[in-house]
C-alpha positions in Angstrom: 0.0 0.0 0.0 1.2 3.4 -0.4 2.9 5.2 2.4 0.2 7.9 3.4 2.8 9.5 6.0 4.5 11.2 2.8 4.1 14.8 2.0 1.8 15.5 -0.6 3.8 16.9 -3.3 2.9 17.0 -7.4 -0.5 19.1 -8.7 -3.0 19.1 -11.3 -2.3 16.7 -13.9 -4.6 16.4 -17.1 -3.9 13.7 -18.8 -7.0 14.4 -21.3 -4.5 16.8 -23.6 -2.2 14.2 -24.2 -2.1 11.2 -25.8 -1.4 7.5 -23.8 2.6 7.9 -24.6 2.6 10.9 -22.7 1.2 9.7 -19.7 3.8 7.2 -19.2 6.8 9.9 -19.9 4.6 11.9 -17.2 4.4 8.9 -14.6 8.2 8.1 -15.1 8.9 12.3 -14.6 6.6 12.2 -11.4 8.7 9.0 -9.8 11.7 11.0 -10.3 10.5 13.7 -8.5 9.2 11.9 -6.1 6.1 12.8 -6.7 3.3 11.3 -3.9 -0.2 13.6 -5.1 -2.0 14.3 -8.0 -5.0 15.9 -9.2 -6.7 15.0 -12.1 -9.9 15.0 -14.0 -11.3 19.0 -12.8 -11.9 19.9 -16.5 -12.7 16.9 -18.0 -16.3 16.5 -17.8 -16.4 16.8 -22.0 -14.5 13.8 -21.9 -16.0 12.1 -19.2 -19.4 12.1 -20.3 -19.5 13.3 -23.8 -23.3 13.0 -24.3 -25.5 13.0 -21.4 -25.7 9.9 -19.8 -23.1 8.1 -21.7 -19.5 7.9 -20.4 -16.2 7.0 -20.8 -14.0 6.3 -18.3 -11.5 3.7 -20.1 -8.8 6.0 -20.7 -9.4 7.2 -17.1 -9.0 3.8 -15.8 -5.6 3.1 -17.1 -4.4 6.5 -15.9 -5.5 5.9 -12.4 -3.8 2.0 -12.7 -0.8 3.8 -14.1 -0.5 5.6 -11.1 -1.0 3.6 -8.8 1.3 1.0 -10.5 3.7 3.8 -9.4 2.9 4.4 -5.9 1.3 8.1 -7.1 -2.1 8.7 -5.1 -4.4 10.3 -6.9 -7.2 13.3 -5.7 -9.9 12.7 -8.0 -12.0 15.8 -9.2 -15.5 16.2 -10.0 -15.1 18.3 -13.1 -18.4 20.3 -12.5 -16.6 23.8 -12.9 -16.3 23.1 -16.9 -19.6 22.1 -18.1 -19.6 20.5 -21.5 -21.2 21.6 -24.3 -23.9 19.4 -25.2 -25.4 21.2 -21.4 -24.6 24.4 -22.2 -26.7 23.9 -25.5 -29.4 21.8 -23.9 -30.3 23.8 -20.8 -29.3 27.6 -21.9 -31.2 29.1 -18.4 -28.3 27.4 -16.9 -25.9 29.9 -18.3 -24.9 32.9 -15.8 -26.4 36.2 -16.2 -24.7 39.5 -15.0 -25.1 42.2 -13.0 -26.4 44.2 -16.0 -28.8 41.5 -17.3 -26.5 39.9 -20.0 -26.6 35.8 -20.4 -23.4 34.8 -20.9 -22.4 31.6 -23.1 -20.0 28.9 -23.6 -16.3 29.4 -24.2 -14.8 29.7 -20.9 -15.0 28.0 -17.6 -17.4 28.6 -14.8 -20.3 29.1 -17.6 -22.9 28.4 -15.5 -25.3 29.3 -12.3 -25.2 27.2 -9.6 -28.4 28.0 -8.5 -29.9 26.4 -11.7 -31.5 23.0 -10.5 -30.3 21.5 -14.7 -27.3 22.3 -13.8 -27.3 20.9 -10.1 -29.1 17.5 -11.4 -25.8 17.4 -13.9 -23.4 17.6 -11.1 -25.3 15.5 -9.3 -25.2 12.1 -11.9 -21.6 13.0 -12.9 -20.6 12.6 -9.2 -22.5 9.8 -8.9 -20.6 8.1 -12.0 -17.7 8.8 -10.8 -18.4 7.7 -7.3 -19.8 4.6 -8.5 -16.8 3.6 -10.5 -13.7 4.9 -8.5 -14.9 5.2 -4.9 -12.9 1.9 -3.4 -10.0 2.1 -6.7 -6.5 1.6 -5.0 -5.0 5.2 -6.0 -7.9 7.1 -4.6 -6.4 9.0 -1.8 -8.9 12.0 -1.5 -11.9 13.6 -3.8 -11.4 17.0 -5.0 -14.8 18.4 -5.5 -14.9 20.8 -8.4 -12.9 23.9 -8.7 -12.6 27.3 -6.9 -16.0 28.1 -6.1 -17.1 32.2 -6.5 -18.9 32.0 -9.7 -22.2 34.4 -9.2 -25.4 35.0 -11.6 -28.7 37.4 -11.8 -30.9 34.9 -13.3 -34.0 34.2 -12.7 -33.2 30.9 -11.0 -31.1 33.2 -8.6 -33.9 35.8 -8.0 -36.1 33.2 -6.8 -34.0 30.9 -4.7 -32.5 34.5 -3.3 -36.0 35.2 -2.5 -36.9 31.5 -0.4 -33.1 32.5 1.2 -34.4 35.6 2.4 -37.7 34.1 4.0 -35.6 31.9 6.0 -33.0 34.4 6.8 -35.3 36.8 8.2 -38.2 35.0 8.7 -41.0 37.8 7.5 -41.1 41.1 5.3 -40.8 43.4 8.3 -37.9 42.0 9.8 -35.8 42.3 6.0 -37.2 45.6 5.8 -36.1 47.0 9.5 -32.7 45.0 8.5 -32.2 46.9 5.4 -33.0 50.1 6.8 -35.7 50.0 3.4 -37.6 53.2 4.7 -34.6 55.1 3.0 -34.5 56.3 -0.6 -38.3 55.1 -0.8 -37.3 51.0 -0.4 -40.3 49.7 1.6 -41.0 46.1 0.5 -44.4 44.6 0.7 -44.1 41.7 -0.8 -41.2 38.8 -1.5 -41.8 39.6 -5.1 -40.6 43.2 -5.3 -37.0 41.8 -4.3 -34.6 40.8 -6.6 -31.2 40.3 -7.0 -28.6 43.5 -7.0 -28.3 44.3 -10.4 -27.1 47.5 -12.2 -29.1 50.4 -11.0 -29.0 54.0 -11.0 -27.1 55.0 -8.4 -25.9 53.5 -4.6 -27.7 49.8 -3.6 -28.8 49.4 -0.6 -26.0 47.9 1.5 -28.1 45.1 3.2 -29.1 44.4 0.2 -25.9 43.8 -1.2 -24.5 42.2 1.9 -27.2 39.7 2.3 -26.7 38.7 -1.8 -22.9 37.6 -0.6 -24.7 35.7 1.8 -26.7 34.1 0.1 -24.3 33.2 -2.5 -22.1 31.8 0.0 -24.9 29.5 1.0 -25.7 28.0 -2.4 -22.6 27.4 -3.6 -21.7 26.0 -0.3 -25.1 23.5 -0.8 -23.5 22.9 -4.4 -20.7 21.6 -2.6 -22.3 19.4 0.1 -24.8 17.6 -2.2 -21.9 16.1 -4.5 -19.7 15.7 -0.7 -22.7 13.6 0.3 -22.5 11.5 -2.8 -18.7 10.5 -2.4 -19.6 10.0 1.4 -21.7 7.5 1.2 -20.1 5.7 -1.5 -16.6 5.2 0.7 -16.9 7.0 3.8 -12.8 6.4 4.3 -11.6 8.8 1.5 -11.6 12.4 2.6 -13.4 15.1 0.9 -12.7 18.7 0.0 -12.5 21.1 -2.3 -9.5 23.9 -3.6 -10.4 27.6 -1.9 -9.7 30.4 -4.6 -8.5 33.6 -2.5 -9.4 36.9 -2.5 -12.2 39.4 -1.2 -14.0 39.4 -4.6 -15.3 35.7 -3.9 -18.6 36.0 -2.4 -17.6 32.7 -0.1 -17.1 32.7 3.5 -14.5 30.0 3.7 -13.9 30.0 7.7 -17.7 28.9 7.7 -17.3 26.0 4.8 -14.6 25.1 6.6 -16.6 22.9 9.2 -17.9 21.2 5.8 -14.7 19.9 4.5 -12.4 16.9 5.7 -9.6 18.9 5.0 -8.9 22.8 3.9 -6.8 23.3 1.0 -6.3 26.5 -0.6 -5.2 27.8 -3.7 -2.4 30.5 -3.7 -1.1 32.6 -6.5 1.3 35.6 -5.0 0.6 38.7 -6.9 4.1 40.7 -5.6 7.5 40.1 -6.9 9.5 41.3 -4.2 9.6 40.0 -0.6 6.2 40.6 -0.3 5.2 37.7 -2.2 6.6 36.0 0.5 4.1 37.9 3.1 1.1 37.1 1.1 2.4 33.3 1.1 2.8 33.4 5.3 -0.4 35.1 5.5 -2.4 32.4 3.2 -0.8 30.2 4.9 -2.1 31.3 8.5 -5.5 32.0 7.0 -5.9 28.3 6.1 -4.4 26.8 9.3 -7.2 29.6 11.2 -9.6 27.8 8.9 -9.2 24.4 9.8 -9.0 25.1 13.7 -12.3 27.0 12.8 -15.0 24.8 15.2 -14.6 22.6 18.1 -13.7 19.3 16.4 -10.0 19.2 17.6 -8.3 19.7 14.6 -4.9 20.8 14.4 -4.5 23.2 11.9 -3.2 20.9 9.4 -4.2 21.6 5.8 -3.0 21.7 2.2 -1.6 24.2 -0.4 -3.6 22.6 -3.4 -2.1 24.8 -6.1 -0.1 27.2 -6.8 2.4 28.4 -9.7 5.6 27.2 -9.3 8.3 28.9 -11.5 5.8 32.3 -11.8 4.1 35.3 -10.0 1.6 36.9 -11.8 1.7 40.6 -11.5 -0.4 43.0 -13.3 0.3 43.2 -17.0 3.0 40.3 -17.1 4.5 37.2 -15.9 7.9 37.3 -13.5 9.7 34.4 -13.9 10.3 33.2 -10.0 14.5 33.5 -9.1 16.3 30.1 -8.9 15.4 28.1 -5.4 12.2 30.3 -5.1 10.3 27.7 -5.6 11.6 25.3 -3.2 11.8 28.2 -0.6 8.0 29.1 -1.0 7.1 25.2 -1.0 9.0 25.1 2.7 7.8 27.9 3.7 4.2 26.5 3.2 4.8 22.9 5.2 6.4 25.7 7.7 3.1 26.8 8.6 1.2 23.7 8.7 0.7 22.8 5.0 0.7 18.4 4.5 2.7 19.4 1.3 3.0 21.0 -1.8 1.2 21.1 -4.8 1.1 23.1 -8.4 -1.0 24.0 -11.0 -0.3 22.7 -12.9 2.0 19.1 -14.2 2.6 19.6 -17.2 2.1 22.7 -19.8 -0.5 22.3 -22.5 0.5 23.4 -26.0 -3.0 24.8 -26.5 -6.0 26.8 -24.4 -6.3 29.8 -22.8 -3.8 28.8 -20.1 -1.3 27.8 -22.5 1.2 29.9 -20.7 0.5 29.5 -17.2 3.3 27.9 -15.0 3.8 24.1 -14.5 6.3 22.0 -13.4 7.3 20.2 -17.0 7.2 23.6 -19.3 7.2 23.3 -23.0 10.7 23.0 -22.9 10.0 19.7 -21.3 11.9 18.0 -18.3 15.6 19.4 -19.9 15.1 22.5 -18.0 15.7 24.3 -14.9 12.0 24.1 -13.4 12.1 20.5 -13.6 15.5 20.4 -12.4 14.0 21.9 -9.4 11.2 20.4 -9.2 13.1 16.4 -8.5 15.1 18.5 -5.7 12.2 20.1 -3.7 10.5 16.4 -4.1 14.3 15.1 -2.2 13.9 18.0 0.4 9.8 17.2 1.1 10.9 13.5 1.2 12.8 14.5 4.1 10.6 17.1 6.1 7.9 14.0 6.4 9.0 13.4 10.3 7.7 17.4 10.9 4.1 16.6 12.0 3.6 18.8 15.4 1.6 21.9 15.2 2.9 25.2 14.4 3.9 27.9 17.0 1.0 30.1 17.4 0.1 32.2 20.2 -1.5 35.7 18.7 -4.7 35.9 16.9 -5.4 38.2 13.8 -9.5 38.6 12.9 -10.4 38.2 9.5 -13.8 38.7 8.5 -15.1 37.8 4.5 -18.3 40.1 5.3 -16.6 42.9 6.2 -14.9 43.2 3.2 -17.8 42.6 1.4 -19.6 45.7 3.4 -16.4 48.2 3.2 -16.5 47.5 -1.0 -19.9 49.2 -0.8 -19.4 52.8 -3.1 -21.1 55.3 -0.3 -18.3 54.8 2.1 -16.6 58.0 3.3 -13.0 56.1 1.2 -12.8 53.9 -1.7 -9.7 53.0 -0.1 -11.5 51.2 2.6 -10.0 47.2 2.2 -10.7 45.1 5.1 -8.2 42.0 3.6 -5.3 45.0 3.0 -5.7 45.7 7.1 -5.8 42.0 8.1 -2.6 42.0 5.3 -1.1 45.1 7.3 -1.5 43.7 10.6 -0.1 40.3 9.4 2.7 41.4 7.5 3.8 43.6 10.7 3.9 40.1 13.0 5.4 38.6 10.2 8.3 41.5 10.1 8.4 40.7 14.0 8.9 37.9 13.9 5.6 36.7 15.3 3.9 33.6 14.7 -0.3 34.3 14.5 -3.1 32.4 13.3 -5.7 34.3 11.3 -9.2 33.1 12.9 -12.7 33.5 12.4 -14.4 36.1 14.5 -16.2 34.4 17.7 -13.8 31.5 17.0 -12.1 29.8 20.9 -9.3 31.8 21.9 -8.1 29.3 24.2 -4.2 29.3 24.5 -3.9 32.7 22.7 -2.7 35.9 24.0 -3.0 38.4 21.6 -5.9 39.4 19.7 -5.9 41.6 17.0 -9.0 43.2 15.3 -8.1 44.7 12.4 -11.0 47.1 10.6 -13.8 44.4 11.7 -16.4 47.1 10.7 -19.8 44.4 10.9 -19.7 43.2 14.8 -22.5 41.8 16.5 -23.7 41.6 19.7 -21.7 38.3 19.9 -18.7 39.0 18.9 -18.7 42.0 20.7 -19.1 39.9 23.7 -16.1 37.6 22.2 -13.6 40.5 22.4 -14.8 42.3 25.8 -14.4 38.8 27.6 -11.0 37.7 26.1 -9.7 41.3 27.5 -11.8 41.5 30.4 -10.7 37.7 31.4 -6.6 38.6 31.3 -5.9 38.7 27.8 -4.4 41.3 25.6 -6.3 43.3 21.8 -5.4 45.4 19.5 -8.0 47.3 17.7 -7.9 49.1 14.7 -9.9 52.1 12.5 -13.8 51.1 11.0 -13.6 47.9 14.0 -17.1 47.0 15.2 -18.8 50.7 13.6 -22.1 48.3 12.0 -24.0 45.8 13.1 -24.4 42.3 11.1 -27.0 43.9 8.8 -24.3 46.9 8.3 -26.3 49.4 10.2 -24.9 51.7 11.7 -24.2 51.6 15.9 -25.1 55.0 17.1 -23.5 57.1 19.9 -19.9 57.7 18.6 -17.6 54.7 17.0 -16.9 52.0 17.2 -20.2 51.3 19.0 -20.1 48.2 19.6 -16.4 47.8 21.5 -16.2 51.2 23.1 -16.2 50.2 26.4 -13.7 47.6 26.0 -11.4 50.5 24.4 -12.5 53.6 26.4 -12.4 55.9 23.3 -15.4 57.5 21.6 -14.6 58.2 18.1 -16.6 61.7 17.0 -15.8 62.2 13.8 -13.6 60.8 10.5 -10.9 62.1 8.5 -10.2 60.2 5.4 -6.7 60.7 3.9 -5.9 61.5 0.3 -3.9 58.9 -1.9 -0.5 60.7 -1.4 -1.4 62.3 1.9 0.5 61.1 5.4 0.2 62.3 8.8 3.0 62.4 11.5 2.6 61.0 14.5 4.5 61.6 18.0 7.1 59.5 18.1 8.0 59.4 14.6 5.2 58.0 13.2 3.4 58.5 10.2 -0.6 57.3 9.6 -2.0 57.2 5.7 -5.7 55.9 4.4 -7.8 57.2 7.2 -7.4 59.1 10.8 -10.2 60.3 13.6 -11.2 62.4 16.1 -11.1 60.3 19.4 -12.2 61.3 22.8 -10.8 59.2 25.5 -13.4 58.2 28.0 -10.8 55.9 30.7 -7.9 55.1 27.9 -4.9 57.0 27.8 -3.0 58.3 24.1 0.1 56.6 23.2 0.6 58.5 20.4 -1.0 61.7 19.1 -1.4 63.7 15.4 0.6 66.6 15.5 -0.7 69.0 12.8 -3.8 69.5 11.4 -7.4 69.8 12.6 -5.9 66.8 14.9 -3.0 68.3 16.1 -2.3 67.0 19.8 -5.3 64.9 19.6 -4.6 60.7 20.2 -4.3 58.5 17.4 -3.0 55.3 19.4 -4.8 54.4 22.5 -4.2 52.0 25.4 -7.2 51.0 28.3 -6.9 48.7 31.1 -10.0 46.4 30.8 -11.0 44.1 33.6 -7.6 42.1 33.4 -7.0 43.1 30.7 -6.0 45.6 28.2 -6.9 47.1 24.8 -5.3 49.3 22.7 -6.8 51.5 19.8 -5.2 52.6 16.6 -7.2 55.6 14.3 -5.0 55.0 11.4 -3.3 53.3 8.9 0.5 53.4 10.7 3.5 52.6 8.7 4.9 49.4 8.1 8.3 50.1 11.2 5.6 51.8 13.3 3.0 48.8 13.5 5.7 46.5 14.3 7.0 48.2 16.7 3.3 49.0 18.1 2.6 45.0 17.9 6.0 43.6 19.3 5.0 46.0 22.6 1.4 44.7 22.9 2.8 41.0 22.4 5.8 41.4 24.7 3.2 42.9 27.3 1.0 39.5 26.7 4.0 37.8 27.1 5.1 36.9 23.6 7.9 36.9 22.0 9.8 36.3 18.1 10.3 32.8 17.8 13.7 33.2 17.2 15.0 36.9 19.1 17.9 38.2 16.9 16.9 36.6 13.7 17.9 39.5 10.9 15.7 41.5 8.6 14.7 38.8 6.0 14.7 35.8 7.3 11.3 34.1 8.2 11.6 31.8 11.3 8.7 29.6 11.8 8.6 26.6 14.9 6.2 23.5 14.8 6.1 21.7 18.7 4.6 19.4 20.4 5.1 16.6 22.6 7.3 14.7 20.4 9.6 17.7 20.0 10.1 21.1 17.8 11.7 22.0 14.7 12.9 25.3 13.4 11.9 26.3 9.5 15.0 28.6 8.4 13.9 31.0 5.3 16.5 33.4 4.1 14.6 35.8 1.5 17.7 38.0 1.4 20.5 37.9 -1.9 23.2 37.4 0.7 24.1 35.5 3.4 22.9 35.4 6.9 23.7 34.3 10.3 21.1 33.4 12.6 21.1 32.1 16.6 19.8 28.8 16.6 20.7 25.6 17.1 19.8 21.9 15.8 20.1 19.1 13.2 19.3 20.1 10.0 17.3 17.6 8.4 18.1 19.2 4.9 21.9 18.5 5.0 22.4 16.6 8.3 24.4 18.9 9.9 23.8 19.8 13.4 24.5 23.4 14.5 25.0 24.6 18.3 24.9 28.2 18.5 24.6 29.8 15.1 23.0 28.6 11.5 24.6 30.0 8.4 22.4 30.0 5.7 23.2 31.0 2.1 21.4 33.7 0.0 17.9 32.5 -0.8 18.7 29.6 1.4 16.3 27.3 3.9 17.0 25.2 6.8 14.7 23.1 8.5 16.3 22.2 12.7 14.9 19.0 14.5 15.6 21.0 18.2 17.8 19.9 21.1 15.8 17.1 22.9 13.2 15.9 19.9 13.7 12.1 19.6 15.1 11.5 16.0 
């Protein structure tokens, strides 16, 4: 049997695009590499079933025996995110409509409405099929139900399962319309009819309105998911079930709450920064997904899996940037760093045709002569040998992230179009990150148990609840940091009245007045140094005291950084966006006051230090992101080179290190 304690490493492979001598140059190429994973089938449902009702699975079958043959395990895909076209053809009220009334068609991927019952019934038999057939085969190591799930329509399908959402949601027509705030702008609903979905209008929507269509989104596709789960369930209950999370705050899915629904949370990450702040973005996926899968009380560990990603390019705005030599390893580490059970890439191997002809795989076009591949057999040596690395990583600060209030802050009548909840939860992860601090990024309400620092960053919809959730963790000993636009709406994005942010005021002891947006270009200094861009406030304190204050302007001497003693606790308050050496320095003093500190003190600028522990020991992750050499206090076995270190680690430029500790059994 294969040896399921391996590291998943390998990624989408289609073997549909090539023809049968291919796939056994591409199964000798993955044994080289040591290649344990792959996905295949996502985009082959054309193939699969190429008239409805009629399928054929032979050349399937002798892939998935060819892979196995080789010890490969195999995550089998639904393909339900590429309808074919015989459905697109037969069932045209199953193509999408947008926001402006226009029906999309056939050409591209995602070309359908998931609210559409044709195409649910479709996904529904092709599951079944392929349950059926491969649900006990030998290489089936996990079901990858379809692929990156955001797609959104306006049809009428939509409108009038949005409509049954809304019943159940609020239960009557009074309720949605005191929710909505509907006596505004002439809105007043008297009957489940009048509402329909968002779509273009002449000026503002209503923000509930808008807010509750995210929602509901979130809900369907999240059904769309657990029907076909359901299916593979029952047919082998043993193989676990997921599907690949697509980031960003322009997919209307809340993933921390599909996250109770999967066996396992994998993620899809595609860095959009060439500098070191690719590798930021990386670290804070990475802690978004391990938040996810600790999300609930089911004892999980954080454990979960990078699913894709590219792996010898970043894709930047207008172009493609060809990743740097070791890159690619480097990234992979620092993935299984922070609780990854591998590494995997979109995709295997480059297709010479389709739209993606030129996205980044492991065997280019140039084939496996080439560097990428080159690298590709030695990150597969280096995985091979991080496999004894199972404890949990290092985490004792909490950073709130919140998909709806991104959602809300996108709405056009806020006082910025700057407003980004994911770029604060970005700026208060990437100043931990520059500290040196470990942090998980959790779901608002989620157990705090075991961590010390909370940090609430532009949480503008709190309610009652999670309000509750952050005055107890302060008020029972522990320790928050709270910034601008936190906890100013309810859940329905109504406004709390009395000053901001209404509802954590009393855990903060500010009253915020008044706001002052900031230009594009425009900064404001700060005592101490300081500088504050995107937004700044008037704030009374009402029991806090100011830790740093405006000094010019309509604000000048007023505070912009608070701290309040709360119960046991204490809370600090931050009106602004500070820059980047000013929130580190602000969050390294609220962590060392809550008693945490770098996991590896005198580490230098640009190398990432990352420790898994438990009771079987601790290991070190190394990650120099510099051009040069560094030296960093440590000490260990490596398991990368076998050399054990007592007091210092030198680690070459772009180089990684991985330390089984002082007293870990080997």
């Amino acid at each position: 049997m294969p040896d399921d304690t391996r590291l998943r490493y390998g990624g989408d492979y289609n073997p549909e695009q090539w023809p049968p001598q291919v796939w056994r140059e591409d199964v000798d190429l993955m044994r080289r590499a040591r290649v344990t994973l792959v996905t295949v089938g996502v985009f082959a449902w054309s193939r699969l079933e190429p008239r409805p009702g009629r399928y054929t699975f032979d050349w399937l079958d002798e892939v998935l025996d060819l892979l196995h043959a080789a010890d490969i395990r195999v995550a089998l895909a639904t393909p339900t995110a590429g309808p074919p076209p015989w459905f697109s053809l037969a069932h045209p009220d199953a193509l999408p409509v947008t926001a402006d009334g226009v029906r999309l068609h056939h050409g591209s991927r995602d070309t359908y409405c998931a609210a559409a019952p044709a195409y649910r019934r479709a996904a529904r038999r092709i599951t079944t099929a392929l349950a059926d057939r491969y649900a006990h085969h030998p290489a089936l190591a996990l079901w990858h139900v379809h692929n990156e799930y955001g797609t959104t329509c306006h049809c009428p399908h939509t409108e009038a399962a949005f409509r049954r959402w809304l019943a159940d949601r609020h239960g009557d027509l009074d309720t949605l319309n005191d929710a909505w705030v509907t006596s505004f702008w002439s809105q007043h609903y008297t009957d489940w009819a009048q509402i329909g979905t968002p779509r273009a209008t002449q000026y503002l929507h209503n923000p509930g309105h808008l807010l509750d269509f995210r929602r509901f989104w979130s809900d369907t596709l999240l059904t769309a998911y657990t029907e076909q789960r359901d299916l593979l369930r029952t047919a082998n209950p043993d193989v676990p079930v997921t599907t690949n999370y697509v980031l960003g705050d322009w997919v209307p899915v809340d993933h921390g709450r599909w996250s109770r629904e999967v066996d396992l949370v994998a993620v899809d990450h595609y860095p959009s920064a060439v500098d070191r702040d690719a590798e930021t973005q990386a670290a804070l996926a990475a802690d978004t997904a391990r938040g996810w899968s600790r999300h609930g009380t089911d004892g999980r560990t954080g454990d979960w899996l990078l699913m894709e990603t590219a792996p010898n390019l970043i894709y930047t705005d207008g172009r493609m940037h060809t990743k740097e030599p070791g890159r690619m390893l480097r990234q992979s580490v620092a993935h299984v760093a922070r609780g990854s059970r591998g590494a995997l890439f979109f995709q295997w191997r480059a297709p010479r045709g389709g739209a993606e002809r030129f996205h980044s795989a492991l065997v280019g076009h140039a084939g496996a002569d080439s560097r990428v591949y080159r690298e590709a057999v030695r990150l597969g040596h280096v995985l091979d040998r991080l496999a004894e690395v199972r404890a949990p990583v290092a985490a004792t600060v909490a950073v709130t992230a919140d998909p709806a209030s991104g959602w809300a802050l996108r709405h056009p009548g806020m006082p910025s179009t700057r407003l980004d909840h994911h770029a604060e939860v970005a700026a208060a992860h990437g100043a931990l990150w520059r500290a040196g601090i470990t942090c998980d990024v959790v779901v608002a309400g989620d157990r705090l148990d075991g961590y010390r620092l909370l940090v609430v960053p532009a949480l503008y919809l709190v309610d009652d609840r999670v309000s509750a959730w952050v005055r107890d963790h302060v008020h029972g000993g522990g320790y928050a940091v709270v910034t601008y636009l936190s906890g100013v709406a309810d859940e329905h994005a109504r406004v709390r009245l009395g000053g901001y942010p209404g509802a954590l005021r009393d855990v903060l002891g500010i009253r915020v007045e008044e706001f002052h947006p900031l230009a594009v270009d425009e900064r404001v200094p700060l005592t101490g140094g300081g500088t504050g861009t995107v937004w700044s406030e008037t704030v009374h304190l009402t029991g806090a005291t100011a830790v740093t204050a405006y000094t010019t302007g309509v604000l000048h001497g007023r505070p912009a950084v608070t701290r309040h003693r709360y119960g046991a606790g204490t809370a600090w308050y931050v009106s602004t966006r500070l820059d980047d050496d000013t929130y580190r320095r602000l969050l390294t003093e609220a962590a060392r006051t809550a008693g945490v500190t770098p996991v590896c003190p005198g580490t230098p600028d640009g190398v990432e230090a990352v420790r898994r522990s438990g009771p079987d020991g601790s290991w070190l992750f190394l990650l120099n992101h510099t051009d040069r050499p560094q030296t960093v206090p440590a000490a260990g076995t490596d398991l990368l080179t076998g050399v054990t270190a007592t007091g210092a680690v030198d680690l070459p430029a772009g180089g990684v290190a991985v330390l089984r500790e002082p007293d870990t059994p080997q």
